[in-house]
Residue, then its C-alpha position, 0 to 999 in steps of 0.5 A: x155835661x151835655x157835650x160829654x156825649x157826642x154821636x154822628x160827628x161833623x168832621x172837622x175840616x182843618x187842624x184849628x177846627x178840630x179844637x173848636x169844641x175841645x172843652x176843658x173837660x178833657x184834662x180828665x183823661x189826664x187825670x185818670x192816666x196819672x193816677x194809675x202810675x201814681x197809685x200802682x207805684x205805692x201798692x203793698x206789692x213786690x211784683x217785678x216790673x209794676x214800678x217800670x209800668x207805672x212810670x211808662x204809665x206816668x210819661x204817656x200822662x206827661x205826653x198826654x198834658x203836653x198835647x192837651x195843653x197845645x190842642x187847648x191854648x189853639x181852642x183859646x187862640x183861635x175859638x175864643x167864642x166858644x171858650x166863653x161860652x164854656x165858662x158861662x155854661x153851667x154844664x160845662x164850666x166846672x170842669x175847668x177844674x180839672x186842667x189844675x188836677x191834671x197838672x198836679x197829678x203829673x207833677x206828683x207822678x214826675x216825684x213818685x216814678x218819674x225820677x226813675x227816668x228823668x232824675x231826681x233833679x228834673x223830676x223836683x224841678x218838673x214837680x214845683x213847676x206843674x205843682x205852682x202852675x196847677x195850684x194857681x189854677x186851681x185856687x182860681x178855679x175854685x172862686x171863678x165857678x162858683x162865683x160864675x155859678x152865682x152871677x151869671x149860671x141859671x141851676x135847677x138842681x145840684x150835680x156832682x160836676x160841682x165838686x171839680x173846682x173845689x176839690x182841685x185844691x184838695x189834689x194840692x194838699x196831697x201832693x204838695x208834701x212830696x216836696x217838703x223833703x226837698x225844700x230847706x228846713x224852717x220856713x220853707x217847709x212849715x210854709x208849704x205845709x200851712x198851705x196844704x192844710x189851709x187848702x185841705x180845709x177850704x176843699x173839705x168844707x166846700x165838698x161837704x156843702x156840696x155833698x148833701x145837695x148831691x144826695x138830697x137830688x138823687x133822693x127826690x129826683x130819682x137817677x140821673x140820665x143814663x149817660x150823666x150816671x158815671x158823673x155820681x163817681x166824682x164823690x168819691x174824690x174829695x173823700x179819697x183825696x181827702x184821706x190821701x192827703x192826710x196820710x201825706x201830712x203824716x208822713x211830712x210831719x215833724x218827728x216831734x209830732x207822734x200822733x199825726x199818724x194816729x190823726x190819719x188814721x182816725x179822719x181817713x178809715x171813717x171817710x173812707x168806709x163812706x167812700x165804699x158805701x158811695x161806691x157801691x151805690x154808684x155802681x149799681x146805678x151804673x150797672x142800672x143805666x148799662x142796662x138801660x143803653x148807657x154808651x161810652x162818653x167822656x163821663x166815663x173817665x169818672x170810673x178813673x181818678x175818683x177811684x184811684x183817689x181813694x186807692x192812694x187813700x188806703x194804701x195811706x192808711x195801710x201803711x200807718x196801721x200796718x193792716x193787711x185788709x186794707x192793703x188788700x183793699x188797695x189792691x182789689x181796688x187798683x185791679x178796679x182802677x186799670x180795668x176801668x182805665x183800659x175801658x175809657x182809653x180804649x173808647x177814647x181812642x175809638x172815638x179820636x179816630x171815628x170823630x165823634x168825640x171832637x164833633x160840634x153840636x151839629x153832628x146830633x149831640x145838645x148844645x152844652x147847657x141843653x138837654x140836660x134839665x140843669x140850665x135854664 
């Protein structure tokens, strides 16, 4: 994680060199501005005008990927070097995960507002596309680094970061279900449902072998560096997806089948109480490393979808038990969310213009894998 944080840039000197060192950490940004229009759209909230932002929210992330997707194929085309060594960079390697999520993230957004704009027809077809392609990747991402991180990567101690290969499939389960209602009846929907939940519990018992590792580390190690800190907010997206997830499968479910709400309900208020312990305890580490001169970094898009996973989350839940304190909840958390999506977009572009985030190691930040007492 150590390029997350760049300081005195070495400025580029032609459009393909400033991909150089364009990792795949990047998509996070993605992620994080899907999420706000994918989350506001299912508030408990008739306020004029949410569902509009949302989906002008929605197409910047469409915009967004569009551009990312380009600036990253150059990096491949032209920086191959590098893109190896980003796969072989224990630091750095996890984050490929991120490209499936910010996929299925916008394909998931073309389905809830993205219709408004485009059309129920474009935005299906835009969904299964970015819905296949994401999933492929992240079904490849989440064998491909773990089994780099067993043959080729040298780890002294866990990181949260490990948990963006395994939990892209999890993004799958949850927005696969949006395109149950679309697809004929029979084996078509009993397929893809089978497939979400297959991909719900090879994502949720890859979190859970990762997840006491993570605590165990925190415990005996003490905090992490200050600029690593916002990273331990990636927990919460495996338990926030998880329970939106659940909630999806519910609503997708068979008439037949009365008791899926109830099944809902039962996995997800439970993993969700522990998602506002974690949260709380993220936060004041958080506010800890602030204190001890935390600066803006790409880690900070952490604040964003890993939340925004667990506003999705209880807003499912307050749909299916009809109560108004999660609702509230959803909401307190949103207000949560954009704030810190205004934070992170602000200091993203502040450092597109200044340079600082596109510079190379040269420009005074570690080498990716270096200074951050996790590779050898």
């Amino acid at each position: 994680m150590a390029i997350l944080v760049q300081r005195l840039p070495r400025t580029p000197t032609t459009p393909t060199a400033a991909v150089r060192h364009l990792g795949p950490q990047w998509y996070a940004a993605v992620m994080g501005t899907a999420i706000v229009g994918n989350a506001g759209a299912a508030l408990p909230l008739d306020v004029p005008g949410l569902r509009t932002a949302c989906t002008a929210v929605w197409a910047l992330s469409l915009l967004m990927l569009s551009a990312l997707l380009a600036a990253r194929a150059a990096h491949w085309a032209h920086h191959r070097d590098q893109a190896r060594a980003h796969l072989l960079d224990a630091a750095v390697a996890p984050f490929h995960g991120c490209a499936a999520m910010a996929l299925v993230s916008v394909g998931g957004g073309a389905l809830l507002v993205g219709r408004d704009w485009i059309g129920t027809g474009a935005a299906v077809a835009l969904g299964a596309v970015l819905f296949t392609v994401g999933t492929a990747v992240g079904l490849a991402a989440a064998v491909a680094v773990p089994y780099l991180m067993v043959v080729r990567h040298r780890i002294e101690e866990a990181s949260p970061v490990w948990l963006l290969p395994v939990v892209a499939p999890m993004v799958s389960a949850a927005v696969g279900p949006l395109l149950v209602p679309y697809l004929p009846e029979g084996q078509s929907r009993g397929t893809l449902l089978a497939a979400c939940h297959g991909m719900f519990g090879l994502s949720l018992l890859a979190a859970l072998l990762i997840l006491p590792l993570v605590f165990g580390r925190l415990v005996t190690g003490g905090p992490p560096p200050p600029a690593l800190t916002p990273a331990l907010l990636l927990v919460l997206g495996p338990l926030g997806q998880s329970t939106t997830a659940a909630n999806a499968f519910a609503d997708a479910a068979s008439p037949d089948v009365p008791y899926a709400g109830g099944l809902a309900v039962l996995y997800g208020v439970p993993v969700m109480g522990f998602a506002l312990l974690w949260l709380a305890l993220a936060g004041a580490l958080v506010v800890r490393a602030r204190r001890r001169g935390m600066c803006f970094g790409m880690t900070w898009w952490a604040f964003t979808f890993p939340v925004g996973t667990c506003v999705t989350g209880l807003e499912g839940l307050a749909r299916h038990t009809g109560l108004v304190a999660l609702s509230g909840a959803a909401v307190a958390l949103y207000a949560v969310l954009v704030a810190a999506w205004l934070v992170a977009a602000s200091g993203t572009v502040r450092g597109l213009v200044s340079g600082t985030l596109l510079a190379g190691p040269g420009g005074g930040s570690p080498e990716p894998g270096r200074g951050t007492g996790r590779t050898r």
